[in-house]
C-alpha positions as CSV (number, residue, x, y, z in Angstrom):
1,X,0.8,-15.9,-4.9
2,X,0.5,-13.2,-2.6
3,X,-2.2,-10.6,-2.0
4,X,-1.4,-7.3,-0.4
5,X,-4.1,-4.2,0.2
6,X,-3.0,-0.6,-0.2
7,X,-4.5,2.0,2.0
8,X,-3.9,5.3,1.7
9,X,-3.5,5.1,-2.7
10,X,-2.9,8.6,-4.1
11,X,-2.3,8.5,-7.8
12,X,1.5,9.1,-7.6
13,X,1.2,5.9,-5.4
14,X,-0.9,3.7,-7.7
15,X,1.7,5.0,-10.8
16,X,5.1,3.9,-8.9
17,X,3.5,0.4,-7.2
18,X,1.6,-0.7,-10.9
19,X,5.2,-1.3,-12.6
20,X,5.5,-4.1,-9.6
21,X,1.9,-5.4,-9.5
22,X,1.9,-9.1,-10.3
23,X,6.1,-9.4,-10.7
24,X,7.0,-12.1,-8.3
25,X,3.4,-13.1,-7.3
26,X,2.3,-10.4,-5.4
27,X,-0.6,-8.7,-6.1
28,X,-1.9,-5.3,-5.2
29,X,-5.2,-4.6,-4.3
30,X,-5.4,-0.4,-4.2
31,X,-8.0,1.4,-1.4
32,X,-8.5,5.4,-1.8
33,X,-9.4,5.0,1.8
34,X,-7.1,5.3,5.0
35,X,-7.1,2.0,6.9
36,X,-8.8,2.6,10.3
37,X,-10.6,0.1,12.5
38,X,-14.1,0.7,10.4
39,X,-12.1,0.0,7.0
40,X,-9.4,-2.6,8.1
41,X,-12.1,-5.5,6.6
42,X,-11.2,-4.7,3.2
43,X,-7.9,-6.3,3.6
44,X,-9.2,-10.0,4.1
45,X,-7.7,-12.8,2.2
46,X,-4.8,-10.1,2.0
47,X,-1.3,-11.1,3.3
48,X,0.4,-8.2,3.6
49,X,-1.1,-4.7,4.1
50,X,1.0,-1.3,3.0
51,X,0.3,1.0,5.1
52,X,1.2,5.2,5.0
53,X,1.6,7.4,8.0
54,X,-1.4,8.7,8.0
55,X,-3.1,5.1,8.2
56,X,-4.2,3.8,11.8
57,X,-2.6,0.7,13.2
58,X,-3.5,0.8,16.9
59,X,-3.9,-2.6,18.8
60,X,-8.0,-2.2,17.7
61,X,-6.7,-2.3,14.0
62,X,-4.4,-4.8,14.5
63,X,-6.3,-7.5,16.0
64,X,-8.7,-7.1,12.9
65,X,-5.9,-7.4,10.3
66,X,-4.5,-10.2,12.5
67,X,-8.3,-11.9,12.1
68,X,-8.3,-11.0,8.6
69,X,-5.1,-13.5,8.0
70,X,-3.0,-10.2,7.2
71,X,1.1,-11.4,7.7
72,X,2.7,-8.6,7.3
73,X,2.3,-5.0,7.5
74,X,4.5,-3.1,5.0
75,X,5.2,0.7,5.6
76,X,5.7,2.4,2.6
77,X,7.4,5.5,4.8
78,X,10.1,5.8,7.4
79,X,8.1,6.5,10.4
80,X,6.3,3.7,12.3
81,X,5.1,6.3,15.2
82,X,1.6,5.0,14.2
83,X,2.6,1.4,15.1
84,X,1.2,0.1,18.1
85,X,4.3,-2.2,17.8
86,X,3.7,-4.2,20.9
87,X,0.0,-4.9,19.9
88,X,1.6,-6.4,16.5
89,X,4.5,-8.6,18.3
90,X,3.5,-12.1,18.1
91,X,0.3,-11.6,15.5
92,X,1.7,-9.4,12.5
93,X,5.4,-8.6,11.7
94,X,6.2,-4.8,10.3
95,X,8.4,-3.5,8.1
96,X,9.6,-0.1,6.7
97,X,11.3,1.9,3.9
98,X,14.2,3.6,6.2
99,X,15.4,5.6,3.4
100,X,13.6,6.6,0.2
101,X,15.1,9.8,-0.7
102,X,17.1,11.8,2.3
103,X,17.8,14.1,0.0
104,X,14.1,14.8,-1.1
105,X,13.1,16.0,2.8
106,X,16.4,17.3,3.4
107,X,15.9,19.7,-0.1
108,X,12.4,20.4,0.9
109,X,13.3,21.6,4.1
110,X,16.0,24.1,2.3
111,X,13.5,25.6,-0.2
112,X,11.0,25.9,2.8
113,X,13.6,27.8,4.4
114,X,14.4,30.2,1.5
115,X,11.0,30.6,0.4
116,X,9.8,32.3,4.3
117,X,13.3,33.9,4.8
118,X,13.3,35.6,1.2
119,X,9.4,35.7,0.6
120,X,9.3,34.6,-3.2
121,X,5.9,33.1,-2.5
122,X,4.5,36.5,-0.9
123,X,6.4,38.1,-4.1
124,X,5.1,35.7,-6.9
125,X,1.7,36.5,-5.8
126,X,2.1,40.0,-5.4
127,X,3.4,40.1,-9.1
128,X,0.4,38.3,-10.3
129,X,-1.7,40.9,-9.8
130,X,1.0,43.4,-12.0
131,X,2.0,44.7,-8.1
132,X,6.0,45.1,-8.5
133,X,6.5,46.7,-5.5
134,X,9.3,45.7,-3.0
135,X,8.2,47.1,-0.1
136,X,7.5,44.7,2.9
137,X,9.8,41.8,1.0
138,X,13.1,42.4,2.7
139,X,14.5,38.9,4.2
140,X,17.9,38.3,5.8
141,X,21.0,36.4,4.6
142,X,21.2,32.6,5.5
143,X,25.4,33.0,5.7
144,X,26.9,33.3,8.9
145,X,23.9,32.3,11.1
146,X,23.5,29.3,13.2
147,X,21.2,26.6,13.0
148,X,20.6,24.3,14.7
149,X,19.6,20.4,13.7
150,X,17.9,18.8,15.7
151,X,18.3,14.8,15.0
152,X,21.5,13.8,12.3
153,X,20.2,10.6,11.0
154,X,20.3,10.1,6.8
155,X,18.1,13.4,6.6
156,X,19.7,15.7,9.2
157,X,23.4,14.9,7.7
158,X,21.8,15.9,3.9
159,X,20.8,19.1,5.7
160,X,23.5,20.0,7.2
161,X,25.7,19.7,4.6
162,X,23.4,22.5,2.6
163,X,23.5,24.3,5.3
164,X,27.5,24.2,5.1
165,X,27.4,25.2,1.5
166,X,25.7,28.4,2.9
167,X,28.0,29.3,4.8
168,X,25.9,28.7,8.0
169,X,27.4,27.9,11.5
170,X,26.1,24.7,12.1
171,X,24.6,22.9,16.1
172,X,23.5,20.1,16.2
173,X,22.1,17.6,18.6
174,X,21.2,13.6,18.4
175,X,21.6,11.1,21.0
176,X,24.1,9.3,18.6
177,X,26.5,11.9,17.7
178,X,28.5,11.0,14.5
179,X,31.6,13.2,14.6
180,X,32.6,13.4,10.9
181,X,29.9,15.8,10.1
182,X,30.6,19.5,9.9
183,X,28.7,20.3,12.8
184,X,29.5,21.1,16.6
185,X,27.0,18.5,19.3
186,X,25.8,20.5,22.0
187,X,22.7,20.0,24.2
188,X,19.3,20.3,23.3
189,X,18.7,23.8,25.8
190,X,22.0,25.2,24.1
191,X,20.9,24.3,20.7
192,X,17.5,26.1,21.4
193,X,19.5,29.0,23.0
194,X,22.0,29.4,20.1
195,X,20.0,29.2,17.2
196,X,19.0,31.8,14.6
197,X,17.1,28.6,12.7
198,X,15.9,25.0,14.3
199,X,15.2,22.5,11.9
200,X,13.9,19.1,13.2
201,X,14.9,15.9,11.4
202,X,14.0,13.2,14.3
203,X,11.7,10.3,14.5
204,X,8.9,10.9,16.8
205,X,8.7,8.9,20.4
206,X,7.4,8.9,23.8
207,X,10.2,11.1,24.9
208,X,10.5,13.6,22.5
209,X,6.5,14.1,22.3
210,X,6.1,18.1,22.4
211,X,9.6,19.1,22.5
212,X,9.1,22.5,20.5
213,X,6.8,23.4,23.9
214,X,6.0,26.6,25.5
215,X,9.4,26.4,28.1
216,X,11.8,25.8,25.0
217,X,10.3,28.2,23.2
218,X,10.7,30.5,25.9
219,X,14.5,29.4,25.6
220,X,14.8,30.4,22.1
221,X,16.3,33.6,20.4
222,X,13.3,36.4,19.8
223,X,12.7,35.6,15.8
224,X,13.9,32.1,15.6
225,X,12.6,30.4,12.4
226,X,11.4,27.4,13.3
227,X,11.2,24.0,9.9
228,X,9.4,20.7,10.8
229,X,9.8,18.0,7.8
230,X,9.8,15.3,10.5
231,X,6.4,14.3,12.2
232,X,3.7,17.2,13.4
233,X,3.5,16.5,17.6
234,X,7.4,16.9,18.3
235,X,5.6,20.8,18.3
236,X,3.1,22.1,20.6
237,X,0.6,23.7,17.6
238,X,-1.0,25.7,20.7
239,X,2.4,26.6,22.4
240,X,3.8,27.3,18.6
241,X,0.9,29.8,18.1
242,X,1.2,31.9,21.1
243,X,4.9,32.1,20.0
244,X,4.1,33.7,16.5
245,X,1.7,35.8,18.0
246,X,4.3,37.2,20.5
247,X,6.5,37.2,17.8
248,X,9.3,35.3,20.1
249,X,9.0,32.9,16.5
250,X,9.8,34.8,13.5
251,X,8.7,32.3,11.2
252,X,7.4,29.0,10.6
253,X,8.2,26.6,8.2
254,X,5.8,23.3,8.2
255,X,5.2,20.4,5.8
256,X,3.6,18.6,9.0
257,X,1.0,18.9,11.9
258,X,-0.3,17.0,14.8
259,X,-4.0,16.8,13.9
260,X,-2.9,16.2,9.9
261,X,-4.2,12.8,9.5
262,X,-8.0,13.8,8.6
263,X,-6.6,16.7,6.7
264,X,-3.4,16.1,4.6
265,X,-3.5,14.6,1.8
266,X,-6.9,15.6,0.9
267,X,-9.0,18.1,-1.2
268,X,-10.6,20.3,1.8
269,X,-11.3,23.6,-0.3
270,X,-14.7,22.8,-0.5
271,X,-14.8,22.6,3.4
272,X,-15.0,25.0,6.6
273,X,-11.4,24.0,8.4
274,X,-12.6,22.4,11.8
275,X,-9.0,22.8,13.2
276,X,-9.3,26.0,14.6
277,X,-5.3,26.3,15.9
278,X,-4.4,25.3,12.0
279,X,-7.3,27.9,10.5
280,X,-5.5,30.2,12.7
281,X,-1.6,29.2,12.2
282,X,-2.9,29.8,8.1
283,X,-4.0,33.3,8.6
284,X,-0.2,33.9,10.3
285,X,1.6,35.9,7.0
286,X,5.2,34.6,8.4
287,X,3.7,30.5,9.0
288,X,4.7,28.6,5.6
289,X,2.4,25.5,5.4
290,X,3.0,22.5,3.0
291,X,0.9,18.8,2.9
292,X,3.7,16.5,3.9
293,X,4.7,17.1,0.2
294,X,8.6,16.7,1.3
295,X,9.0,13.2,0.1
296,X,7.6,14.0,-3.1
297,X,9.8,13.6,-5.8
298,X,10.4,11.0,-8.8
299,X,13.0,9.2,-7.1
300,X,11.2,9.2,-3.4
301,X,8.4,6.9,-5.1
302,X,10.4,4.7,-7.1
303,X,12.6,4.1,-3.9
304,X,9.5,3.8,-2.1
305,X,7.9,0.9,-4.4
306,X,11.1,-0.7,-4.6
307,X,12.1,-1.1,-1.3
308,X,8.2,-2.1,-0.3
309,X,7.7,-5.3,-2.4
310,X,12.0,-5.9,-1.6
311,X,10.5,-6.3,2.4
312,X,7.1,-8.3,1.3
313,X,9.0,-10.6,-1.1
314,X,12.3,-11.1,1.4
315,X,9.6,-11.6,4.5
316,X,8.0,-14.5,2.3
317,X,11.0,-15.7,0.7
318,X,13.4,-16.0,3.7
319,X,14.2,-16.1,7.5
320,X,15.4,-12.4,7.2
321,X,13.2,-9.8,6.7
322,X,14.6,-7.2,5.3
323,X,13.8,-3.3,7.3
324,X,11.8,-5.2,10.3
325,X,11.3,-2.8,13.2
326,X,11.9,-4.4,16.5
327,X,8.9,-5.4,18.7
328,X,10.8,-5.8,22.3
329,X,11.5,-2.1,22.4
330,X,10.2,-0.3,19.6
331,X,13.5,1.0,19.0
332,X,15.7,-0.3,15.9
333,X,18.9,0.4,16.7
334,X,18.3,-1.3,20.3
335,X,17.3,-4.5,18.2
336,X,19.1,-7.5,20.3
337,X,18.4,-9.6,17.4
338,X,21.0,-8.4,15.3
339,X,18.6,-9.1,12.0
340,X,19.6,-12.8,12.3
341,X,15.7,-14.2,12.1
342,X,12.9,-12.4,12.4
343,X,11.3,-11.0,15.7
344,X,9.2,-14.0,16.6
Protein backbone atom coordinates (compact mmCIF):
# COMPACT_ATOMS: atom_id res chain seq x y z
CA UNK A 1 0.00 0.00 0.00
CA UNK A 2 0.90 3.41 -0.78
CA UNK A 3 -0.15 6.74 0.61
CA UNK A 4 0.11 9.80 -1.53
CA UNK A 5 -1.11 13.57 -0.38
CA UNK A 6 -2.67 16.01 -2.85
CA UNK A 7 -2.07 19.60 -2.54
CA UNK A 8 -3.53 22.01 -4.48
CA UNK A 9 -7.29 19.73 -4.83
CA UNK A 10 -9.86 21.74 -6.81
CA UNK A 11 -13.04 19.80 -7.35
CA UNK A 12 -12.28 18.93 -11.08
CA UNK A 13 -9.16 17.40 -9.41
CA UNK A 14 -10.68 15.39 -6.68
CA UNK A 15 -13.54 14.09 -9.58
CA UNK A 16 -10.72 12.80 -12.15
CA UNK A 17 -8.13 11.29 -9.30
CA UNK A 18 -11.35 9.46 -7.09
CA UNK A 19 -11.91 6.91 -10.10
CA UNK A 20 -8.07 5.78 -9.19
CA UNK A 21 -8.17 6.12 -5.44
CA UNK A 22 -7.36 2.80 -3.88
CA UNK A 23 -6.79 0.74 -7.56
CA UNK A 24 -3.35 -0.68 -7.17
CA UNK A 25 -2.74 0.25 -3.53
CA UNK A 26 -2.40 3.69 -3.66
CA UNK A 27 -4.24 5.86 -1.66
CA UNK A 28 -5.08 9.49 -1.92
CA UNK A 29 -5.21 11.71 0.76
CA UNK A 30 -6.86 15.25 -0.84
CA UNK A 31 -5.55 18.96 0.87
CA UNK A 32 -7.56 22.19 -0.33
CA UNK A 33 -4.40 23.77 0.61
CA UNK A 34 -1.16 24.63 -1.51
CA UNK A 35 1.86 22.80 -0.19
CA UNK A 36 4.29 25.40 1.14
CA UNK A 37 6.99 25.04 3.90
CA UNK A 38 4.12 25.85 6.76
CA UNK A 39 1.81 23.07 5.24
CA UNK A 40 4.32 20.39 3.86
CA UNK A 41 3.62 18.41 7.49
CA UNK A 42 0.45 17.17 6.31
CA UNK A 43 2.11 14.83 4.03
CA UNK A 44 3.77 12.56 6.73
CA UNK A 45 3.44 8.84 6.55
CA UNK A 46 2.80 9.89 2.79
CA UNK A 47 5.02 8.32 0.01
CA UNK A 48 4.44 10.19 -2.75
CA UNK A 49 3.19 13.81 -2.82
CA UNK A 50 1.21 15.33 -6.12
CA UNK A 51 2.08 18.41 -6.44
CA UNK A 52 0.52 21.46 -9.07
CA UNK A 53 2.39 24.43 -10.29
CA UNK A 54 1.26 26.65 -8.09
CA UNK A 55 2.58 24.41 -5.11
CA UNK A 56 6.05 25.38 -3.47
CA UNK A 57 8.83 22.85 -3.68
CA UNK A 58 11.98 24.97 -2.82
CA UNK A 59 14.92 23.14 -1.06
CA UNK A 60 13.01 24.42 2.49
CA UNK A 61 10.01 22.31 1.36
CA UNK A 62 11.86 19.57 0.30
CA UNK A 63 13.93 18.76 3.12
CA UNK A 64 10.60 18.59 5.14
CA UNK A 65 8.88 16.15 2.75
CA UNK A 66 12.22 14.35 2.58
CA UNK A 67 11.85 14.24 6.75
CA UNK A 68 8.33 13.40 6.34
CA UNK A 69 9.43 9.90 4.45
CA UNK A 70 7.75 11.43 1.21
CA UNK A 71 9.56 9.15 -2.02
CA UNK A 72 8.37 10.67 -4.67
CA UNK A 73 6.99 13.92 -5.76
CA UNK A 74 4.41 13.50 -8.63
CA UNK A 75 3.54 16.55 -10.75
CA UNK A 76 0.31 16.41 -11.99
CA UNK A 77 1.32 19.30 -14.79
CA UNK A 78 4.04 19.75 -17.38
CA UNK A 79 6.09 22.35 -15.83
CA UNK A 80 8.56 21.62 -13.05
CA UNK A 81 9.90 25.47 -12.97
CA UNK A 82 8.91 25.26 -9.26
CA UNK A 83 11.31 22.38 -8.68
CA UNK A 84 14.19 23.13 -6.84
CA UNK A 85 15.50 19.94 -8.67
CA UNK A 86 18.96 19.95 -7.30
CA UNK A 87 17.66 20.33 -3.58
CA UNK A 88 15.47 17.03 -4.46
CA UNK A 89 18.54 14.88 -6.16
CA UNK A 90 19.58 12.31 -3.79
CA UNK A 91 16.40 12.80 -1.16
CA UNK A 92 13.11 12.78 -3.32
CA UNK A 93 12.86 11.61 -7.06
CA UNK A 94 10.16 13.82 -9.38
CA UNK A 95 8.10 13.03 -11.96
CA UNK A 96 5.72 14.76 -14.43
CA UNK A 97 2.78 14.59 -16.82
CA UNK A 98 4.73 15.91 -20.21
CA UNK A 99 1.61 15.86 -22.12
CA UNK A 100 -2.02 15.89 -20.94
CA UNK A 101 -3.82 17.60 -23.65
CA UNK A 102 -1.52 19.83 -26.30
CA UNK A 103 -4.38 20.35 -27.86
CA UNK A 104 -6.38 21.81 -24.86
CA UNK A 105 -3.51 24.93 -24.38
CA UNK A 106 -2.84 24.99 -27.94
CA UNK A 107 -7.04 25.62 -28.51
CA UNK A 108 -7.17 27.90 -25.56
CA UNK A 109 -4.56 29.97 -26.94
CA UNK A 110 -6.67 30.25 -30.45
CA UNK A 111 -9.97 31.28 -28.77
CA UNK A 112 -7.93 33.78 -26.59
CA UNK A 113 -6.75 35.10 -29.78
CA UNK A 114 -10.11 35.41 -31.47
CA UNK A 115 -11.91 36.49 -28.60
CA UNK A 116 -9.37 40.02 -28.18
CA UNK A 117 -8.94 40.35 -31.99
CA UNK A 118 -12.73 40.09 -32.76
CA UNK A 119 -14.13 41.37 -29.30
CA UNK A 120 -17.09 38.81 -28.73
CA UNK A 121 -16.49 39.12 -25.06
CA UNK A 122 -16.74 43.12 -25.14
CA UNK A 123 -19.92 42.32 -27.55
CA UNK A 124 -21.69 39.67 -25.43
CA UNK A 125 -21.64 42.07 -22.70
CA UNK A 126 -22.69 44.94 -24.46
CA UNK A 127 -25.71 42.88 -25.74
CA UNK A 128 -26.64 41.95 -22.29
CA UNK A 129 -27.71 45.08 -21.51
CA UNK A 130 -30.11 45.20 -24.95
CA UNK A 131 -26.92 47.56 -26.35
CA UNK A 132 -26.64 46.24 -30.17
CA UNK A 133 -24.52 48.73 -31.32
CA UNK A 134 -21.36 47.94 -33.40
CA UNK A 135 -19.58 50.76 -32.94
CA UNK A 136 -16.03 50.40 -31.30
CA UNK A 137 -16.10 46.35 -32.15
CA UNK A 138 -14.20 46.40 -35.37
CA UNK A 139 -11.18 43.66 -35.21
CA UNK A 140 -8.89 42.60 -38.02
CA UNK A 141 -8.61 39.43 -40.09
CA UNK A 142 -6.15 36.62 -38.66
CA UNK A 143 -5.37 35.56 -42.63
CA UNK A 144 -2.38 36.62 -44.06
CA UNK A 145 -0.51 37.89 -40.94
CA UNK A 146 2.41 36.54 -39.33
CA UNK A 147 2.90 35.13 -36.07
CA UNK A 148 5.27 34.23 -34.60
CA UNK A 149 5.73 30.90 -32.06
CA UNK A 150 7.80 31.16 -29.80
CA UNK A 151 8.82 27.43 -28.52
CA UNK A 152 7.50 24.24 -31.07
CA UNK A 153 7.36 21.58 -28.52
CA UNK A 154 3.82 19.21 -28.45
CA UNK A 155 1.90 22.63 -27.78
CA UNK A 156 3.53 25.10 -30.18
CA UNK A 157 3.28 22.33 -33.22
CA UNK A 158 -0.82 22.14 -32.22
CA UNK A 159 -0.72 25.89 -32.71
CA UNK A 160 0.78 26.27 -35.49
CA UNK A 161 -1.02 24.03 -37.40
CA UNK A 162 -4.38 26.32 -36.51
CA UNK A 163 -2.57 28.94 -37.28
CA UNK A 164 -1.99 27.25 -40.91
CA UNK A 165 -5.67 26.50 -41.21
CA UNK A 166 -5.99 30.38 -41.05
CA UNK A 167 -4.19 31.14 -43.50
CA UNK A 168 -1.52 32.88 -41.24
CA UNK A 169 2.26 33.15 -42.27
CA UNK A 170 3.81 31.37 -39.76
CA UNK A 171 7.82 32.19 -37.59
CA UNK A 172 8.83 30.31 -35.43
CA UNK A 173 11.73 29.95 -33.11
CA UNK A 174 13.02 26.87 -30.61
CA UNK A 175 16.38 25.85 -29.91
CA UNK A 176 15.39 22.39 -31.40
CA UNK A 177 13.99 23.23 -34.78
CA UNK A 178 11.94 20.34 -36.15
CA UNK A 179 11.73 21.06 -39.90
CA UNK A 180 8.54 19.16 -40.95
CA UNK A 181 6.27 21.81 -39.48
CA UNK A 182 4.77 24.42 -41.65
CA UNK A 183 6.74 27.12 -40.29
CA UNK A 184 9.98 29.15 -41.33
CA UNK A 185 12.91 29.11 -37.92
CA UNK A 186 14.32 32.45 -37.64
CA UNK A 187 15.86 34.08 -34.62
CA UNK A 188 14.29 35.22 -31.58
CA UNK A 189 14.97 39.44 -32.52
CA UNK A 190 13.61 38.60 -36.12
CA UNK A 191 10.68 36.75 -34.73
CA UNK A 192 9.92 39.81 -32.48
CA UNK A 193 10.52 42.13 -35.43
CA UNK A 194 8.31 40.26 -37.93
CA UNK A 195 5.46 39.49 -36.04
CA UNK A 196 1.84 40.84 -36.26
CA UNK A 197 1.08 38.16 -33.15
CA UNK A 198 3.66 36.31 -30.58
CA UNK A 199 2.44 33.46 -28.91
CA UNK A 200 4.63 31.77 -26.28
CA UNK A 201 4.53 27.93 -25.92
CA UNK A 202 8.04 27.35 -23.97
CA UNK A 203 8.93 25.97 -20.65
CA UNK A 204 10.20 28.48 -18.28
CA UNK A 205 14.22 28.56 -17.28
CA UNK A 206 16.99 30.59 -16.08
CA UNK A 207 17.69 31.82 -19.51
CA UNK A 208 14.54 32.68 -20.80
CA UNK A 209 13.39 34.52 -17.40
CA UNK A 210 11.82 37.89 -18.73
CA UNK A 211 12.19 37.50 -22.30
CA UNK A 212 8.92 39.56 -23.30
CA UNK A 213 11.13 42.64 -21.54
CA UNK A 214 11.20 46.27 -22.18
CA UNK A 215 14.23 45.98 -25.13
CA UNK A 216 12.17 43.22 -27.12
CA UNK A 217 9.32 44.96 -26.75
CA UNK A 218 10.84 47.90 -28.07
CA UNK A 219 11.74 45.50 -31.02
CA UNK A 220 8.34 44.62 -31.81
CA UNK A 221 5.76 45.91 -34.52
CA UNK A 222 3.53 48.98 -32.89
CA UNK A 223 0.11 46.83 -32.10
CA UNK A 224 1.61 43.48 -31.68
CA UNK A 225 -0.81 41.07 -29.88
CA UNK A 226 1.01 39.51 -27.50
CA UNK A 227 -0.71 35.26 -25.93
CA UNK A 228 0.98 33.64 -22.87
CA UNK A 229 -0.53 29.95 -22.19
CA UNK A 230 2.95 28.97 -21.07
CA UNK A 231 4.27 30.14 -17.49
CA UNK A 232 3.70 34.07 -16.28
CA UNK A 233 7.63 35.40 -15.75
CA UNK A 234 8.85 34.63 -19.42
CA UNK A 235 6.94 38.45 -19.41
CA UNK A 236 8.09 41.47 -17.69
CA UNK A 237 4.21 42.41 -16.12
CA UNK A 238 5.83 46.02 -15.44
CA UNK A 239 7.66 46.25 -18.88
CA UNK A 240 4.27 44.57 -20.48
CA UNK A 241 2.26 47.53 -18.91
CA UNK A 242 4.21 50.43 -20.05
CA UNK A 243 3.81 48.77 -23.49
CA UNK A 244 -0.09 48.81 -23.50
CA UNK A 245 -0.08 52.06 -22.11
CA UNK A 246 2.12 53.32 -25.10
CA UNK A 247 0.09 51.33 -27.08
CA UNK A 248 3.49 49.78 -28.81
CA UNK A 249 1.21 46.29 -27.63
CA UNK A 250 -2.09 46.25 -29.13
CA UNK A 251 -3.46 43.57 -27.10
CA UNK A 252 -2.91 41.11 -24.57
CA UNK A 253 -3.89 37.76 -24.32
CA UNK A 254 -3.05 35.92 -20.76
CA UNK A 255 -4.12 32.73 -19.01
CA UNK A 256 -0.84 33.31 -16.76
CA UNK A 257 1.10 35.81 -14.55
CA UNK A 258 4.20 35.99 -12.53
CA UNK A 259 2.75 36.80 -9.07
CA UNK A 260 -0.32 34.16 -9.86
CA UNK A 261 0.43 31.63 -7.27
CA UNK A 262 -1.53 33.56 -4.22
CA UNK A 263 -4.13 34.49 -6.77
CA UNK A 264 -5.17 31.90 -9.44
CA UNK A 265 -7.10 29.47 -8.69
CA UNK A 266 -8.89 31.11 -6.09
CA UNK A 267 -12.29 33.02 -5.27
CA UNK A 268 -10.76 36.76 -4.69
CA UNK A 269 -14.05 38.74 -5.41
CA UNK A 270 -14.57 39.24 -1.97
CA UNK A 271 -11.03 40.90 -1.76
CA UNK A 272 -9.13 44.35 -2.59
CA UNK A 273 -6.47 42.99 -5.46
CA UNK A 274 -2.97 43.64 -3.67
CA UNK A 275 -1.25 43.27 -7.10
CA UNK A 276 -1.32 46.57 -8.13
CA UNK A 277 0.56 45.95 -11.89
CA UNK A 278 -2.39 43.04 -12.22
CA UNK A 279 -5.38 45.54 -10.71
CA UNK A 280 -3.96 47.81 -13.35
CA UNK A 281 -3.28 45.31 -16.41
CA UNK A 282 -7.44 44.44 -15.60
CA UNK A 283 -8.60 47.94 -16.01
CA UNK A 284 -6.58 47.75 -19.73
CA UNK A 285 -9.94 47.26 -22.22
CA UNK A 286 -7.51 45.49 -24.87
CA UNK A 287 -5.58 42.95 -21.79
CA UNK A 288 -7.73 39.56 -21.98
CA UNK A 289 -7.08 37.82 -18.60
CA UNK A 290 -7.91 34.07 -17.90
CA UNK A 291 -6.93 31.73 -14.47
CA UNK A 292 -4.53 29.30 -16.02
CA UNK A 293 -7.92 27.80 -17.23
CA UNK A 294 -6.00 26.49 -20.61
CA UNK A 295 -5.60 22.92 -19.45
CA UNK A 296 -9.09 22.65 -18.58
CA UNK A 297 -10.96 20.34 -20.45
CA UNK A 298 -12.47 16.62 -19.92
CA UNK A 299 -9.68 15.00 -21.56
CA UNK A 300 -6.77 17.33 -19.91
CA UNK A 301 -7.87 15.68 -16.42
CA UNK A 302 -8.36 12.25 -17.31
CA UNK A 303 -4.87 12.38 -19.04
CA UNK A 304 -3.73 14.09 -16.03
CA UNK A 305 -4.93 11.36 -13.45
CA UNK A 306 -3.87 8.69 -15.64
CA UNK A 307 -0.60 9.53 -16.37
CA UNK A 308 -0.01 10.59 -12.40
CA UNK A 309 -0.75 7.21 -10.62
CA UNK A 310 1.09 5.49 -14.24
CA UNK A 311 4.56 7.51 -12.73
CA UNK A 312 3.69 6.66 -8.83
CA UNK A 313 2.85 2.99 -9.55
CA UNK A 314 5.91 2.43 -12.37
CA UNK A 315 8.35 4.45 -9.72
CA UNK A 316 7.24 1.74 -7.03
CA UNK A 317 6.86 -1.16 -9.30
CA UNK A 318 10.09 -0.90 -11.29
CA UNK A 319 13.73 0.44 -11.97
CA UNK A 320 12.25 2.86 -14.56
CA UNK A 321 10.25 5.59 -13.67
CA UNK A 322 8.30 6.54 -16.00
CA UNK A 323 8.33 10.86 -16.96
CA UNK A 324 11.40 11.44 -14.28
CA UNK A 325 12.96 14.89 -14.78
CA UNK A 326 16.66 14.75 -14.70
CA UNK A 327 18.47 16.08 -11.47
CA UNK A 328 22.23 16.68 -13.01
CA UNK A 329 20.94 19.42 -15.21
CA UNK A 330 17.50 20.18 -14.79
CA UNK A 331 17.08 19.67 -18.37
CA UNK A 332 15.25 16.50 -19.83
CA UNK A 333 16.26 16.24 -23.07
CA UNK A 334 20.08 16.63 -21.70
CA UNK A 335 19.21 13.51 -19.50
CA UNK A 336 22.68 11.26 -19.87
CA UNK A 337 20.82 8.51 -18.41
CA UNK A 338 18.92 7.63 -21.33
CA UNK A 339 15.80 6.46 -18.79
CA UNK A 340 17.81 3.21 -18.22
CA UNK A 341 17.36 3.48 -14.05
CA UNK A 342 16.42 6.09 -12.32
CA UNK A 343 18.48 9.30 -11.36
CA UNK A 344 20.10 8.00 -8.23
Amino acid sequence: MKNAAMFDTKPYDRESFEKYNGKDGIFIKYFDTRLTEDTAGLAENSDTVIAFVNDVLNAAVIDKLYGCGVKLIALRCAGFNNVDVKAAFGKIHVVRVPAYSPYAVAEHAMALLLTSVRRTHKAYNRIKDFNFSLNGLTGFDLYGKTVGVVGTGKIGKIFINICNGFGMKVIAYDLYPDKTLNAEYVSLEKLFESSDIISLHCPLTSDNYHMINRENIARMKSGVVLINTSRGSLIDAEALLDGIKSKKIGAACLDVYEEESDIFFEDKSGHIMQDDVLARLLTMPNVLLTSHQAFLTREALDNIAATTIGNIKAFFDSDIPENEICYRCGRIEECRKERKEKCF
